[in-house]
The first five atom37 places (N, CA, C, CB, O) and aatype in JSON, in Angstrom:
{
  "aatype": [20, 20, 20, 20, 20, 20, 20, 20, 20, 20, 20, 20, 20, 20, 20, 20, 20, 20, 20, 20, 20, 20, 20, 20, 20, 20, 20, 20, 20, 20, 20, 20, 20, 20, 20, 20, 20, 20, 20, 20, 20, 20, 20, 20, 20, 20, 20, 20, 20, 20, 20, 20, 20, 20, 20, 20, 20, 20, 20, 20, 20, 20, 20, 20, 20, 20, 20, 20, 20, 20, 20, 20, 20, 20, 20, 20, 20, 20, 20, 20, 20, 20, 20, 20, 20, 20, 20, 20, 20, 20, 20, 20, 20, 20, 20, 20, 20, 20, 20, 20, 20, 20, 20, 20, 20, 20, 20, 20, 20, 20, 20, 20],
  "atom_mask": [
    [1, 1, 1, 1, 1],
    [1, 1, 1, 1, 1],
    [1, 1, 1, 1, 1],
    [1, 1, 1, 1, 1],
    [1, 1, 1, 1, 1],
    [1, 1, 1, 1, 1],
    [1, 1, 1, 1, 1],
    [1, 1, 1, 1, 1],
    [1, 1, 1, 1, 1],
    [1, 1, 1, 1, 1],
    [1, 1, 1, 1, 1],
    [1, 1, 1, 1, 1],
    [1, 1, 1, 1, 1],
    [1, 1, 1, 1, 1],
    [1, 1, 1, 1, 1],
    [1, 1, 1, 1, 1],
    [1, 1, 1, 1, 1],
    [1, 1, 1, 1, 1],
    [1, 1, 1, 1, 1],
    [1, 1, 1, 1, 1],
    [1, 1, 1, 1, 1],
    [1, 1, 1, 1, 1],
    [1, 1, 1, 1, 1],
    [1, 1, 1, 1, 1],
    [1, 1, 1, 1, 1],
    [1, 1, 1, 1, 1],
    [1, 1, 1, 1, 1],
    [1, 1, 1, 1, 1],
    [1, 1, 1, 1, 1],
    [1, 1, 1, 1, 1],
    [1, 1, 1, 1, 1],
    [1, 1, 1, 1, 1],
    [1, 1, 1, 1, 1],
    [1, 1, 1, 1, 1],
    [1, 1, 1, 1, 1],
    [1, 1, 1, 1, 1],
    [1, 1, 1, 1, 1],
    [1, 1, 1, 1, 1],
    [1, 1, 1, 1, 1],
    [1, 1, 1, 1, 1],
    [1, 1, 1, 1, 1],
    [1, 1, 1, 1, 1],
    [1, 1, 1, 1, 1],
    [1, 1, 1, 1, 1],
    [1, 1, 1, 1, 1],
    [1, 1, 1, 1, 1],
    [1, 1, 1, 1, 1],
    [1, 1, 1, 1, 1],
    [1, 1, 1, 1, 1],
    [1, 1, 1, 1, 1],
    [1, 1, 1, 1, 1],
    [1, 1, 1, 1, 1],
    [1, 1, 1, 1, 1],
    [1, 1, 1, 1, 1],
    [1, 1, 1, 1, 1],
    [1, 1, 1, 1, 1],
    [1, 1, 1, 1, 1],
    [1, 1, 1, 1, 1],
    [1, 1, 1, 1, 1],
    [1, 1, 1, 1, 1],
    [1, 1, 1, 1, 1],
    [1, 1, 1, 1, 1],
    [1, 1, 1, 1, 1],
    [1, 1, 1, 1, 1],
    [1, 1, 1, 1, 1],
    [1, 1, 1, 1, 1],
    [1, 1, 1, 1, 1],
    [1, 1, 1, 1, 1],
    [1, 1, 1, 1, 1],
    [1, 1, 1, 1, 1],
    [1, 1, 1, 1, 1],
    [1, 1, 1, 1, 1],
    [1, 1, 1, 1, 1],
    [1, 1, 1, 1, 1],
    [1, 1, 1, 1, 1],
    [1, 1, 1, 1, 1],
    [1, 1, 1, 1, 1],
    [1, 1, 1, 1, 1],
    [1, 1, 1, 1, 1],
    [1, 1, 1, 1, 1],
    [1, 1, 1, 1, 1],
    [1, 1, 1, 1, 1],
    [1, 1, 1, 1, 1],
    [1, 1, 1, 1, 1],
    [1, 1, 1, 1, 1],
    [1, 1, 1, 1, 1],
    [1, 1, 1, 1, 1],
    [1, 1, 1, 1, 1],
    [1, 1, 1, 1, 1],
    [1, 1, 1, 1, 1],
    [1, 1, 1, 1, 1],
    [1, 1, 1, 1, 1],
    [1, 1, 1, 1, 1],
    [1, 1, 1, 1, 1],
    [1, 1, 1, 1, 1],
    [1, 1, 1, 1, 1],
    [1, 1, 1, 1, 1],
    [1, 1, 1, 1, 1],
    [1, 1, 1, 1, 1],
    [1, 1, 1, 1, 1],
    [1, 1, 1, 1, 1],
    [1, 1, 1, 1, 1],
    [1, 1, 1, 1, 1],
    [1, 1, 1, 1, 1],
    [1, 1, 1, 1, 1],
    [1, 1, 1, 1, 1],
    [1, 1, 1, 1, 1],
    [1, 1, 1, 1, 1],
    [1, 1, 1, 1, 1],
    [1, 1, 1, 1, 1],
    [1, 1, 1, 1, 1],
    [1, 1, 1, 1, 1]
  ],
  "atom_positions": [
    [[92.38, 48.37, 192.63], [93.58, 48.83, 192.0], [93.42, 48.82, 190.48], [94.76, 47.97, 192.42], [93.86, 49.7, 189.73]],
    [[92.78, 47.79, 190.13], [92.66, 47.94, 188.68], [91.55, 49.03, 187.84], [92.34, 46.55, 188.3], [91.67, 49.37, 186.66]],
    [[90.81, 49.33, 188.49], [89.82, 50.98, 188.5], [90.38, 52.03, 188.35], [89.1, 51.43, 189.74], [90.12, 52.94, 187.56]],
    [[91.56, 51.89, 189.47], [92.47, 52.88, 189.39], [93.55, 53.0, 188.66], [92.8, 53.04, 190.29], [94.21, 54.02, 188.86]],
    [[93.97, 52.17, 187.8], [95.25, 51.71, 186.65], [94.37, 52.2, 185.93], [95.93, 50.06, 186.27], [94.6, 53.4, 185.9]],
    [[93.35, 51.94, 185.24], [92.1, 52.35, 184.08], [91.87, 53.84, 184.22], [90.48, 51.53, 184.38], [90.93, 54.07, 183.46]],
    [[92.29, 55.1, 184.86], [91.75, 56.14, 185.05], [92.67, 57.1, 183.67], [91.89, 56.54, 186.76], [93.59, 56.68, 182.96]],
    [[92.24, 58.01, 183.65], [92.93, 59.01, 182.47], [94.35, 59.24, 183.06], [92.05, 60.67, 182.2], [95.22, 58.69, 182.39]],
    [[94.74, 59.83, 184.01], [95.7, 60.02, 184.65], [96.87, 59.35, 185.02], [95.32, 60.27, 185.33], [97.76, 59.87, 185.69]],
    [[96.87, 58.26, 184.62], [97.63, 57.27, 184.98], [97.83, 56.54, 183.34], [96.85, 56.33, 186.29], [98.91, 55.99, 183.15]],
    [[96.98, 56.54, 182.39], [97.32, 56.77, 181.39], [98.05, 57.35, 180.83], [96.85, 56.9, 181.09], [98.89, 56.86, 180.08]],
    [[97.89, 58.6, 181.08], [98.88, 59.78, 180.32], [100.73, 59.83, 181.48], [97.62, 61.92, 180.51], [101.77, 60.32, 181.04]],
    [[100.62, 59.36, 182.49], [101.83, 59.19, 182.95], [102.07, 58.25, 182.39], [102.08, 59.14, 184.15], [102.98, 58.67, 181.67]],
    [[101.9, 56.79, 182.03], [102.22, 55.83, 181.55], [102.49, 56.73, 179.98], [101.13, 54.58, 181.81], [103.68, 56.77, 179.68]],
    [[101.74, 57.29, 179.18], [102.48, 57.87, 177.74], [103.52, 58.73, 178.04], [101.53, 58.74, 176.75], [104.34, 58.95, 177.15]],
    [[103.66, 59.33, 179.25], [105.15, 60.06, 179.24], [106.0, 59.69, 179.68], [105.35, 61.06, 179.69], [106.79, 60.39, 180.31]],
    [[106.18, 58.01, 179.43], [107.05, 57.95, 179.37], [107.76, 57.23, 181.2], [107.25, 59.25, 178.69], [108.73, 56.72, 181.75]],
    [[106.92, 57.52, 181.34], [107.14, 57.2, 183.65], [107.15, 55.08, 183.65], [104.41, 58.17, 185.23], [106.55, 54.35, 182.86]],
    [[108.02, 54.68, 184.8], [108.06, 53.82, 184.35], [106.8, 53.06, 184.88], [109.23, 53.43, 184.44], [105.98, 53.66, 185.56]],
    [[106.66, 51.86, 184.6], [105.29, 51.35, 185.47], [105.37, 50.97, 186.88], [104.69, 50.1, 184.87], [104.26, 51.01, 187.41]],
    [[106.61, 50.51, 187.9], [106.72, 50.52, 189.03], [106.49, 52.09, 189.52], [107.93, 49.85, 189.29], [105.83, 52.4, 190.51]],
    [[107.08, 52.89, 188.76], [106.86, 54.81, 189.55], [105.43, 55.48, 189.37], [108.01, 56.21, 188.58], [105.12, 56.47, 190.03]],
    [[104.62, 54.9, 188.48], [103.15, 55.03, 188.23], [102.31, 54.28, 188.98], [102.83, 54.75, 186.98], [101.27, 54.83, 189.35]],
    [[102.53, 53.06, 189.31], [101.68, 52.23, 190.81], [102.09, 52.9, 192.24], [102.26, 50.34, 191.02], [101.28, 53.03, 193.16]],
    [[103.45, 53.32, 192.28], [103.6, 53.31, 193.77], [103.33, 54.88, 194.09], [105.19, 52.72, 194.32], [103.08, 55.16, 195.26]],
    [[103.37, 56.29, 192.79], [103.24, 57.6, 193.15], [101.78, 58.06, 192.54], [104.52, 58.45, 192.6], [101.34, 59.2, 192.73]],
    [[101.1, 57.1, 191.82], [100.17, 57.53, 191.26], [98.79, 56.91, 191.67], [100.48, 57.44, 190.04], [97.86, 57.65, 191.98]],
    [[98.68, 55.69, 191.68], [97.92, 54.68, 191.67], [97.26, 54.15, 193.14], [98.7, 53.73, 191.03], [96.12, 54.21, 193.59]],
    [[98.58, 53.57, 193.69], [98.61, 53.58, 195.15], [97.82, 54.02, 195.77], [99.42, 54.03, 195.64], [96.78, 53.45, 196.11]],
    [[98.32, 55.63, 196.16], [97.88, 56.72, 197.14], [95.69, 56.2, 196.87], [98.69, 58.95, 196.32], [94.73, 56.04, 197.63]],
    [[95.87, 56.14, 195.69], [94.33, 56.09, 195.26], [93.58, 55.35, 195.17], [94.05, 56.34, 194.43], [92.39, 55.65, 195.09]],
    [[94.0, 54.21, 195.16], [93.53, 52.72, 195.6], [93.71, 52.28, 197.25], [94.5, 51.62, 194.68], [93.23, 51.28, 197.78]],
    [[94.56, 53.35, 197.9], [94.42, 52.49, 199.32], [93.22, 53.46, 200.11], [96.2, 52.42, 200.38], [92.84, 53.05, 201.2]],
    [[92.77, 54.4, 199.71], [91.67, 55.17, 200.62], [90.46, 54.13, 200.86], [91.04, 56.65, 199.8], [90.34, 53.72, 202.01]],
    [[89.63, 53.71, 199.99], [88.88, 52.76, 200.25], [89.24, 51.7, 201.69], [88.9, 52.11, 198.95], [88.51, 51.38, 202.62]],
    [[90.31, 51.45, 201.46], [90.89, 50.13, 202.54], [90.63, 50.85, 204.2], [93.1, 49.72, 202.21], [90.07, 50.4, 205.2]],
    [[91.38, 52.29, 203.89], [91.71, 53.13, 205.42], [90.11, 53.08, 206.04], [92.41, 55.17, 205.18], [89.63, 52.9, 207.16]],
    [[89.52, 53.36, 204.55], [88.36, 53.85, 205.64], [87.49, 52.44, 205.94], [87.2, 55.24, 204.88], [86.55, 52.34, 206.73]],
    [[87.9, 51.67, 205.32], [87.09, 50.22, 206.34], [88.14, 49.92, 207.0], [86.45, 48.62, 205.54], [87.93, 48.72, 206.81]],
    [[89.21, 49.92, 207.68], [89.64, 49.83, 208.33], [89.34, 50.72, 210.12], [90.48, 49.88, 207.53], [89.3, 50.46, 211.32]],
    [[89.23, 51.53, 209.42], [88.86, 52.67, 210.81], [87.61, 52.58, 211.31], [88.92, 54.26, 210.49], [87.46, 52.98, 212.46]],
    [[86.69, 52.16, 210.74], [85.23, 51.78, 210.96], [85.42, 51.04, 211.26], [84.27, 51.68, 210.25], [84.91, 50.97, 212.38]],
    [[86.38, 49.38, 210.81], [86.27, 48.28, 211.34], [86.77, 47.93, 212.9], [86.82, 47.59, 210.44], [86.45, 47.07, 213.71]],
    [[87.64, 48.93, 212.91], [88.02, 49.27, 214.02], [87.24, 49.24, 215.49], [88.35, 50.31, 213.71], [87.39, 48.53, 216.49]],
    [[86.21, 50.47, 215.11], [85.06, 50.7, 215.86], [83.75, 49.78, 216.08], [84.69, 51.75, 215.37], [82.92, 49.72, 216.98]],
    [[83.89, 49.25, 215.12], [83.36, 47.52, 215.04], [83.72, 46.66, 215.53], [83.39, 46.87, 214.1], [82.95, 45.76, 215.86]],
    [[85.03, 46.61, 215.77], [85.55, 45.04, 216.35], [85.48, 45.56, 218.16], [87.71, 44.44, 215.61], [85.37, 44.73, 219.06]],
    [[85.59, 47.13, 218.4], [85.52, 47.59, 220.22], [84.33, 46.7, 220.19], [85.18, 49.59, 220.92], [84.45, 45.52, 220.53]],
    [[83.05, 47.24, 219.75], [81.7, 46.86, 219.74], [81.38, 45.37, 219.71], [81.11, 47.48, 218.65], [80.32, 45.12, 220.29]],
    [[81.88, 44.53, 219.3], [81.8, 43.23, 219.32], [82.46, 42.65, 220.48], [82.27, 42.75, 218.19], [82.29, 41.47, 220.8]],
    [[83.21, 43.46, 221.11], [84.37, 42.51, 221.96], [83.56, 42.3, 222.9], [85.87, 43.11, 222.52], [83.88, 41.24, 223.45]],
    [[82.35, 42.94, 223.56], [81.75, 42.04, 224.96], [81.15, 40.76, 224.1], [80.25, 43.02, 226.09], [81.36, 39.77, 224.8]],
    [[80.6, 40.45, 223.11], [80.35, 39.32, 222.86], [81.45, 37.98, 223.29], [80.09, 39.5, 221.55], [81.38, 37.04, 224.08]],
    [[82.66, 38.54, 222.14], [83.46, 37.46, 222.62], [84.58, 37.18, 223.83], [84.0, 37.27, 221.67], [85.33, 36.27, 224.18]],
    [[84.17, 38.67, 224.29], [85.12, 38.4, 225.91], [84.34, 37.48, 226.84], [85.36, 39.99, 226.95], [84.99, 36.64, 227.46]],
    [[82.99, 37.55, 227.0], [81.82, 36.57, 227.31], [81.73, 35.43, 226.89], [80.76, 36.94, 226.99], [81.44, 34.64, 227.79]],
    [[81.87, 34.92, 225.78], [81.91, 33.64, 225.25], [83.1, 32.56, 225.83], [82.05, 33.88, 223.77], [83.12, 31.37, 226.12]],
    [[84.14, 33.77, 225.84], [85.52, 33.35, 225.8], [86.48, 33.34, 227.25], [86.14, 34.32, 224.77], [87.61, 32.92, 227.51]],
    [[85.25, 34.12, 228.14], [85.76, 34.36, 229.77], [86.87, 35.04, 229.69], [86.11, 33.06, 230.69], [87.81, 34.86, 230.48]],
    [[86.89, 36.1, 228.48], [88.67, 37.03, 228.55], [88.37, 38.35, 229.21], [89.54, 37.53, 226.71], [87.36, 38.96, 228.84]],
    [[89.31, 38.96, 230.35], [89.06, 39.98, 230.85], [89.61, 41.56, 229.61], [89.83, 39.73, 232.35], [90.54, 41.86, 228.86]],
    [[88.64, 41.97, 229.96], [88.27, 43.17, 228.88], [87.28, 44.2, 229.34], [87.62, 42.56, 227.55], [86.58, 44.04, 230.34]],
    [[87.21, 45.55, 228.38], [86.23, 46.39, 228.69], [84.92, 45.71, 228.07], [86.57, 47.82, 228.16], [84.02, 46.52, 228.3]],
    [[84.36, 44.59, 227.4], [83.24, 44.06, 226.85], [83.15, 43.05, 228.29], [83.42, 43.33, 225.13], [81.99, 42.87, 228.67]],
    [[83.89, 42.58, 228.87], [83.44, 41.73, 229.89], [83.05, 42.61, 231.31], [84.61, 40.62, 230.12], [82.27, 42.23, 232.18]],
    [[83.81, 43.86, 231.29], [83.65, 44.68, 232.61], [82.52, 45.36, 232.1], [84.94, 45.69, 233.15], [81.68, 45.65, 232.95]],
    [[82.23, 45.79, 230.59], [80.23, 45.93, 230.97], [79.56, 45.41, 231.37], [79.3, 45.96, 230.3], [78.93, 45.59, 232.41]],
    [[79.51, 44.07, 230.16], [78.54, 42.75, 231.28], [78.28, 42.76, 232.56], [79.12, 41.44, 231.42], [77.21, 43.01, 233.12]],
    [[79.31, 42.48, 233.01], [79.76, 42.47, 234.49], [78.9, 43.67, 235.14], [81.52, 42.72, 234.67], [77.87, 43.33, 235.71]],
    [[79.15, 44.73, 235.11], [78.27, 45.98, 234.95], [77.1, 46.32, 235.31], [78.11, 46.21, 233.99], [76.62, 46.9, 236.28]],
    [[76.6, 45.72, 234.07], [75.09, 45.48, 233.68], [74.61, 44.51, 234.48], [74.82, 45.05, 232.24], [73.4, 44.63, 234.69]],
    [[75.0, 43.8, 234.89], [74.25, 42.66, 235.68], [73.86, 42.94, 237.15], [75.13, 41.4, 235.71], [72.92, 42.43, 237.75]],
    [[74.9, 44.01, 237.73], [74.98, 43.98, 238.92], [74.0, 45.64, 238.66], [76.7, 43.74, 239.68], [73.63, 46.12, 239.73]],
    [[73.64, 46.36, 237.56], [73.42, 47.42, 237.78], [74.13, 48.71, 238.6], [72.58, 47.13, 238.07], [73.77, 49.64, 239.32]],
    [[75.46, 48.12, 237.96], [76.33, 49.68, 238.28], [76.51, 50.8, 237.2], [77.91, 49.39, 238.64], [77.42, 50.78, 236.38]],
    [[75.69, 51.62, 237.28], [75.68, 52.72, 236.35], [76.44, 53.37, 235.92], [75.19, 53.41, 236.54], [76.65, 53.73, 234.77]],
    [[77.0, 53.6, 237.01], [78.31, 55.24, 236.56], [79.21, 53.99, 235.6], [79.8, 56.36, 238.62], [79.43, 54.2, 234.41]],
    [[79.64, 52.81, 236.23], [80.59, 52.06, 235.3], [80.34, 51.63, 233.85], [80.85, 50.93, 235.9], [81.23, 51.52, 233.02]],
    [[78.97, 51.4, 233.62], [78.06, 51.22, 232.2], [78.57, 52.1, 231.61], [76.48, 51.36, 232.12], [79.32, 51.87, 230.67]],
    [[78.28, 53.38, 232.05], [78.25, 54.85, 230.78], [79.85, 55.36, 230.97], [76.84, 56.58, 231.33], [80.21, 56.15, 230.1]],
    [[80.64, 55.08, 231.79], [82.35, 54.72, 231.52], [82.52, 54.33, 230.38], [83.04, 53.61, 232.33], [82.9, 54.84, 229.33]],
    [[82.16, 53.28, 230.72], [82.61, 51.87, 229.83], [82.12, 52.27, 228.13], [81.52, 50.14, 230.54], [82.71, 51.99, 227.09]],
    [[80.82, 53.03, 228.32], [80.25, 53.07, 226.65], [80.82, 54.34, 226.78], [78.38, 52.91, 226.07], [81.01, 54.73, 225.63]],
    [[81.07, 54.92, 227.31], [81.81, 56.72, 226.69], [83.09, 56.48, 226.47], [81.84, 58.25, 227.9], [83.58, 57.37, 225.78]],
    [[84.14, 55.33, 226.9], [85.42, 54.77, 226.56], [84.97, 54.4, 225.14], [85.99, 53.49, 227.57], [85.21, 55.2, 224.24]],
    [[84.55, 53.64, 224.95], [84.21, 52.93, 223.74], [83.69, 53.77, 222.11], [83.02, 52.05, 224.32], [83.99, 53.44, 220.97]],
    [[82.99, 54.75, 222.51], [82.74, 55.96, 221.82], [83.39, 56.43, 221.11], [82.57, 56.76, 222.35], [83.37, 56.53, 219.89]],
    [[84.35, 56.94, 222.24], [85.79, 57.79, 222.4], [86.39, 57.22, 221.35], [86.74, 57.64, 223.84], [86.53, 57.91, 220.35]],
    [[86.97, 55.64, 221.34], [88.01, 54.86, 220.67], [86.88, 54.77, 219.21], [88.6, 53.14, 221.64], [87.32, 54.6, 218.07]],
    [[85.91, 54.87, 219.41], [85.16, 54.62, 217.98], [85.24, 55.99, 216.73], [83.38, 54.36, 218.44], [85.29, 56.03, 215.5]],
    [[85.23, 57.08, 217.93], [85.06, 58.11, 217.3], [86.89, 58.9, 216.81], [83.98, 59.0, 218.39], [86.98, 59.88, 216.07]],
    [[87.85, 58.34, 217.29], [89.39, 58.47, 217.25], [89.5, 57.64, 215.85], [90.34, 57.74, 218.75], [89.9, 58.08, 214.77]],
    [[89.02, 56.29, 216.16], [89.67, 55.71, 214.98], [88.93, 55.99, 213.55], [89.75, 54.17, 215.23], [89.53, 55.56, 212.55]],
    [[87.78, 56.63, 213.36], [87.19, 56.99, 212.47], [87.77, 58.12, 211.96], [86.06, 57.06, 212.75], [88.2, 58.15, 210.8]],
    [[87.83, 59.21, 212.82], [89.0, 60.62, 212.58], [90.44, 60.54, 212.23], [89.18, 61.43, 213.85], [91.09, 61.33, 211.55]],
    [[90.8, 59.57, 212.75], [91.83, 58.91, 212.3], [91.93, 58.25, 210.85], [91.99, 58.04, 213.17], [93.14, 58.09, 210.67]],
    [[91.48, 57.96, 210.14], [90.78, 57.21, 209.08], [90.42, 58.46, 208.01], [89.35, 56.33, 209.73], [90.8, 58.49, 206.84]],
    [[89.71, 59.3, 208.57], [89.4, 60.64, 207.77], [90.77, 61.63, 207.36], [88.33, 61.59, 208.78], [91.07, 62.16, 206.29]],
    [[91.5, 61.63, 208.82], [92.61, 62.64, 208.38], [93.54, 62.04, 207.51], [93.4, 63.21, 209.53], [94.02, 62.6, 206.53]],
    [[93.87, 60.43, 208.01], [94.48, 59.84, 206.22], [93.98, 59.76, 205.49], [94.93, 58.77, 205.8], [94.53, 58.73, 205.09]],
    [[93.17, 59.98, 204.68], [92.49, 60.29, 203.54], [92.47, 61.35, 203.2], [91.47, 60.01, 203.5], [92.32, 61.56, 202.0]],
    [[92.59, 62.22, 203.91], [92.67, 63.55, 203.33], [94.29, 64.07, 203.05], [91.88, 64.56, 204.4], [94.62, 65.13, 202.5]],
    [[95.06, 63.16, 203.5], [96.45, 63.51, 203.49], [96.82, 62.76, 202.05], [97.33, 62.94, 204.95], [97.54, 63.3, 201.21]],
    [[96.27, 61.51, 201.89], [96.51, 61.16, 200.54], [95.93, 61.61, 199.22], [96.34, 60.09, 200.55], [96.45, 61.87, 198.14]],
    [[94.37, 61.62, 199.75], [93.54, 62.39, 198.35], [93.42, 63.94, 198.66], [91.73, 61.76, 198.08], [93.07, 64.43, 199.74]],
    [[93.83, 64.67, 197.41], [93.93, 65.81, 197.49], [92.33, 66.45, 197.1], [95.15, 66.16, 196.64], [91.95, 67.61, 197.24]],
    [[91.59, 65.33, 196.58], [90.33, 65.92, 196.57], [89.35, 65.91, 197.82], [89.72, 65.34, 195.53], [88.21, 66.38, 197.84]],
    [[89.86, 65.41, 198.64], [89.01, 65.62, 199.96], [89.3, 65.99, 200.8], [88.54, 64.89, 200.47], [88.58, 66.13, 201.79]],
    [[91.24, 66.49, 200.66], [92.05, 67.62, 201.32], [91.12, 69.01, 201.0], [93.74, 67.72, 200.6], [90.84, 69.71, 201.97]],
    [[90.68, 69.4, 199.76], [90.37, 70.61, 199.6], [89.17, 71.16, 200.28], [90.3, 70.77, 198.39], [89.0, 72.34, 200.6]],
    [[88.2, 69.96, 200.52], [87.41, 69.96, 201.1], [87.49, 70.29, 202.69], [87.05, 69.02, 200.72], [86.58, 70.81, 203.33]],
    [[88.49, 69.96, 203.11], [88.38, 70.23, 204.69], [88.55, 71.41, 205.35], [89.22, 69.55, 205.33], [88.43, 71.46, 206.58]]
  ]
}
């Protein structure tokens, strides 16, 4: 946020006069939270990916424990379920993540 208080643009609203609560929340904001979305949406797809670890550790029923489970017994069709579910939710929450960003920054709106 403070990268983004420091930019030219937010300068010159601050000289015209705008107050400083209407310059963080319409100016600043929008531009400081893209960074966050997009580790968020990745992290997302990170934490599916981790969960057979700790559904295993933890004996919690889940799609990370019904791979295991899976895998052990060598049931196939349920393996590549289970990782094409997982995909799916990896590849949603990342697109998900992209289309807010593009709704807030208008420079990577133009791009799309």
């Amino acid at each position: 946020m403070l990268e983004v208080l420091a930019e030219g643009h937010i300068r010159s609203a601050r000289a015209h006069g705008l107050r400083v609560r209407d310059v963080i929340i319409y100016y600043a904001l929008p531009l400081a939270i893209i960074p966050t979305i997009t580790v968020i949406g990745v992290g997302v797809g990170y934490l599916l990916s981790s969960a057979v670890l700790a559904e295993i550790i933890f004996a919690r029923p889940g799609i990370g424990k019904l791979l295991y489970d899976s895998v052990t017994v060598r049931n196939y069709p349920l393996v590549m379920g289970a990782a094409l579910v997982s995909t799916i939710l990896f590849i949603v929450s990342t697109t998900f993540a992209d289309i807010v960003n593009g709704l807030l920054d208008p420079r990577v709106r133009d791009r799309m």
